[in-house]
N, C-alpha and C positions, 0 to 999 in steps of 0.2 A: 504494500500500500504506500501511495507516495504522500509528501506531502500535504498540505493544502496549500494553494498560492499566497494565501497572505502571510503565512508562520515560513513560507519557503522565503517571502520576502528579506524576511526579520531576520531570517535565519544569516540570509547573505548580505544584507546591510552588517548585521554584526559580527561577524565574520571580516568585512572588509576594515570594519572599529579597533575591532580586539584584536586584531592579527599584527598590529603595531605596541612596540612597549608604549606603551601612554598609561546571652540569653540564651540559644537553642542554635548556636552559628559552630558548624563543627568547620575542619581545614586537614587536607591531607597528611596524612600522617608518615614518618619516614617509611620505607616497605613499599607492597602493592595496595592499592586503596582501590575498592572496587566501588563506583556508584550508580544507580539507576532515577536519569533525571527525569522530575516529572512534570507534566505539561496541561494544568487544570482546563485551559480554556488553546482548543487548539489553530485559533486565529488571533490569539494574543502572544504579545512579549511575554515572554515562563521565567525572565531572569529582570534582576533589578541593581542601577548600579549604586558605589556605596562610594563617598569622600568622605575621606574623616580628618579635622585638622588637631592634632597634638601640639597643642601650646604650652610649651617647658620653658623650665629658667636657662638651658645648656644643653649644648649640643651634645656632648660625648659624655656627659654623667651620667649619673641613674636616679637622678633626679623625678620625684612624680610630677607627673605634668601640673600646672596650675587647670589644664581642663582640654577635655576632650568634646568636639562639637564638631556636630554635620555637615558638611559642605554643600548648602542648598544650591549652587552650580550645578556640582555633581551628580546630587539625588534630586533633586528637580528641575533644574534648569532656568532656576530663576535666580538673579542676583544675589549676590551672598559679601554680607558686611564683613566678615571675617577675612575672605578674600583682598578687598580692596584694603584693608587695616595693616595688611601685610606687604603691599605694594605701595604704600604710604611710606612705614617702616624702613623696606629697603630702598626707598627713593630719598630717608633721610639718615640711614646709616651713613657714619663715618672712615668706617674702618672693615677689613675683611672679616673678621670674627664677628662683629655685628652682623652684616651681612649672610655669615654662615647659618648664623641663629635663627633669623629672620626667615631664612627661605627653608630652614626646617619645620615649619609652623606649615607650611604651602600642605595643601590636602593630599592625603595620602589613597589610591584610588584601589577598589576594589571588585569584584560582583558576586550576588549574592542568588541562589534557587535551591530551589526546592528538590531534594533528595530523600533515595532510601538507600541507606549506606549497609551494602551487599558485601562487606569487607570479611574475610576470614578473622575469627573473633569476633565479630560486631554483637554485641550484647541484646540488640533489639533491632533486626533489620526491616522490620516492618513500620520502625517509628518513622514519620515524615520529620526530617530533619533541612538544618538551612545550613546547605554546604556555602562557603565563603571562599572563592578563588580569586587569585592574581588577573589583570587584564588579559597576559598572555596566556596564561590557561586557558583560560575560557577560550579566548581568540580559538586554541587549539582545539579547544570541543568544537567551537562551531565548524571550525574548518572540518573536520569528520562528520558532522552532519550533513554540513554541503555536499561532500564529494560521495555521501548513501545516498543523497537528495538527488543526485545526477544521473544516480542507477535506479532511481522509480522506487528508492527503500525507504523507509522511517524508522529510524533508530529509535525515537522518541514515541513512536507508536503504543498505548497503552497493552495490547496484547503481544501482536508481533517484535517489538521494540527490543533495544540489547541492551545493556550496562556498559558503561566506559570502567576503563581503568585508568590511575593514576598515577606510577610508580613515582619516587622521591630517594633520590641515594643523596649521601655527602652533607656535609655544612657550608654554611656561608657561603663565600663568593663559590665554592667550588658545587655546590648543590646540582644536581641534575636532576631532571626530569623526564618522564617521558609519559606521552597522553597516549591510547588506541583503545578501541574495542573490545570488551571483556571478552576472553576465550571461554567456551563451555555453553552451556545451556542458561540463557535469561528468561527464569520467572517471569511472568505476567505481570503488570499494574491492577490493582484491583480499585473500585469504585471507591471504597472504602480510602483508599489510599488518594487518589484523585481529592474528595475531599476533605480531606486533614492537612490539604497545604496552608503554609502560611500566608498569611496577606504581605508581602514583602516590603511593600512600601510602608504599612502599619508597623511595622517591626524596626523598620529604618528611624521612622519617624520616636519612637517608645523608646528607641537606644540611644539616639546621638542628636535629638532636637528637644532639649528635657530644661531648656531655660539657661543654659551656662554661656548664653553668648555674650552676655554682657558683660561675664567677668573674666571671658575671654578677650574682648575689647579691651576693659579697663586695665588688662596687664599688658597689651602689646602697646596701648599709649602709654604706659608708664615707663615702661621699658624702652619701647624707641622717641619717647620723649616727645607724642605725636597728639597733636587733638584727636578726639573720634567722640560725634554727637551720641547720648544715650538712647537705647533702642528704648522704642516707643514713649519719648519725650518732645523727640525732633523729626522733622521729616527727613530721611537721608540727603545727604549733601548731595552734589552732581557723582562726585569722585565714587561716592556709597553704592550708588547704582551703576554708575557704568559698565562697557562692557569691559573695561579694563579689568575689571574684577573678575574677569572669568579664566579658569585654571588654563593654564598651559598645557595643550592635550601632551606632550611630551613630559610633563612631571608628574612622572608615577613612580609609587614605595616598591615597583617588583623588587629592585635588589636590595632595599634599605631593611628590613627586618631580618633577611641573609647576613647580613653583612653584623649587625649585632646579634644574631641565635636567637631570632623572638620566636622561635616557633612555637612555644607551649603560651604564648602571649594572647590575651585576649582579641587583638589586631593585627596581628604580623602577618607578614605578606612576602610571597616566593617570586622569584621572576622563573618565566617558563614562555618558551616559546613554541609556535604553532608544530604541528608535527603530522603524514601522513597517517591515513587509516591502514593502508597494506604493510608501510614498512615504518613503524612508528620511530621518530627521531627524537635525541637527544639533548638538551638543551644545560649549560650553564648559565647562573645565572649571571648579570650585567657584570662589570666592572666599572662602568661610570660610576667615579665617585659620589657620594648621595650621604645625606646624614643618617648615622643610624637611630635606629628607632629607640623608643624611651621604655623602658622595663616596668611596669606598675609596682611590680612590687619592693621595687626600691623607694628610698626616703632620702631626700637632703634638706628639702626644707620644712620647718616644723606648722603644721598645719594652720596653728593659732598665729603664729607670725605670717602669713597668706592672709588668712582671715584678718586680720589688724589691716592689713596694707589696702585689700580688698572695702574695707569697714570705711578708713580715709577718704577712698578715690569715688565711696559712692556718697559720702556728705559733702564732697567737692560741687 
């Protein structure tokens, strides 16, 4: 069964997206990670994309972040104050290290669908789970979708359909990957499973749009020593809205979570590039250097002194 012209469209618009490095959220695990992606509505987008900007005091420590927020760009496409806060920033840095800090803040890009994770050991593979990959991942699934799509096949098909795999060898920059087609026999989707997906967008919104942007703001003006109007006090300035403020499709976290070992991290993120279905290929991740990403569970600064400096900038 092939299949349908609108999801074939989706399929190959994103495909041509993601094929570029540009709660309930699982991420491939070192090994073979087997999944079966699933597709609630079969003339709809099945996946949803995710920015998330990490606003820390330091680039290389392990500092907790002062706050982690959504990158409305990214997950909606609509202007995002945080964005342009940060091109304010580096447009008033002084010095390189400023600078480095500054464009580490830049959203970090992900995407996010709906899975039943068919892994040997999986504990519950009939639980509808929210698989979280890298852009080039993904890019690399759809790529395999397309080229079954070209043979009249559906992978994604709820009965006839197959599971991908996702192997993952090595650390950091040397990490490899490789995406293909589960080998063996793929179970069926069951209705049941169809729906128990999550609303992805609702999930986005629950995780990383939770009010912190404005104390996201009031550290990046304090820090880069920058005015930024308060949200829902002022109407956005010109600079707030612009499109300047929209991410640079080329800065993506693929190798920045490699590059510091976040993979047991609640947000870490792999670089992986696209790969055939017949002869699945191999990828390392980037080397362009990139800030590494910030560990949660490290501590540098003491919460109550955040909270004081925070407490200041909002009776200012």
């Amino acid at each position: 069964m092939a299949l349908s012209p609108a999801l074939q469209k989706l399929v190959s618009n994103g495909a041509n997206k993601y094929s570029r490095s540009t709660g309930e959220r699982i991420k491939p695990k070192e090994g073979i990670n087997r999944y079966r992606i699933l597709v609630p509505d079969v003339n709809a987008q099945f996946w949803a994309d995710l920015g998330v900007h990490w606003i820390k005091p330091e680039v290389e420590g392990k500092g907790k972040p002062i706050a982690v927020v959504g990158c409305s760009d990214v997950c909606f496409q609509e202007p995002c104050e945080i964005d342009t806060a940060i091109i304010a920033a580096l447009a008033n840095a002084n010095d390189e290290e400023s600078k480095k800090l500054y464009e580490s803040w830049r959203a970090r890009k992900t995407v996010l669908l709906n899975v039943l994770d068919r892994s040997k050991g999986s504990t519950d593979p009939d639980k509808v789970q929210i698989l979280e990959l890298t852009t080039g991942t993904f890019g690399a699934v759809l790529g395999i979708i397309q080229q079954y799509a070209e043979e009249n096949e559906d992978i994604l098909d709820a009965n006839a359909g197959m599971d991908i795999s996702i192997t993952r060898a090595g650390k950091g920059l040397n990490t490899e990957y490789t995406v293909n087609v589960a080998p063996g026999k793929s179970q069926p989707v069951t209705k049941a499973h169809l729906q128990g997906c999550h609303n992805l967008v609702d999930h986005i919104k629950k995780e990383f749009f939770r009010g912190d942007e404005q104390k996201a703001l009031n550290f990046i003006g304090q820090v880069a020593q920058i005015n930024i109007p308060r949200l829902g006090n002022k109407t956005p300035t010109a600079a707030l809205t612009s499109r300047a403020a929209q991410v640079d499709p080329e800065v993506d976290a693929d190798a920045l979570a490699d590059a510091a070992d976040l993979s047991e991290a609640p947000f870490d993120v792999e670089e992986q590039a696209p790969v055939k279905a017949a002869a699945a290929t191999t990828t390392k991740a980037s080397s362009k250097p990139a800030a590494p990403a910030v560990e949660e569970d490290a501590v540098v600064l003491d919460d109550n002194d955040i909270d004081d400096v925070l407490a200041d900038l909002d009776s200012i």
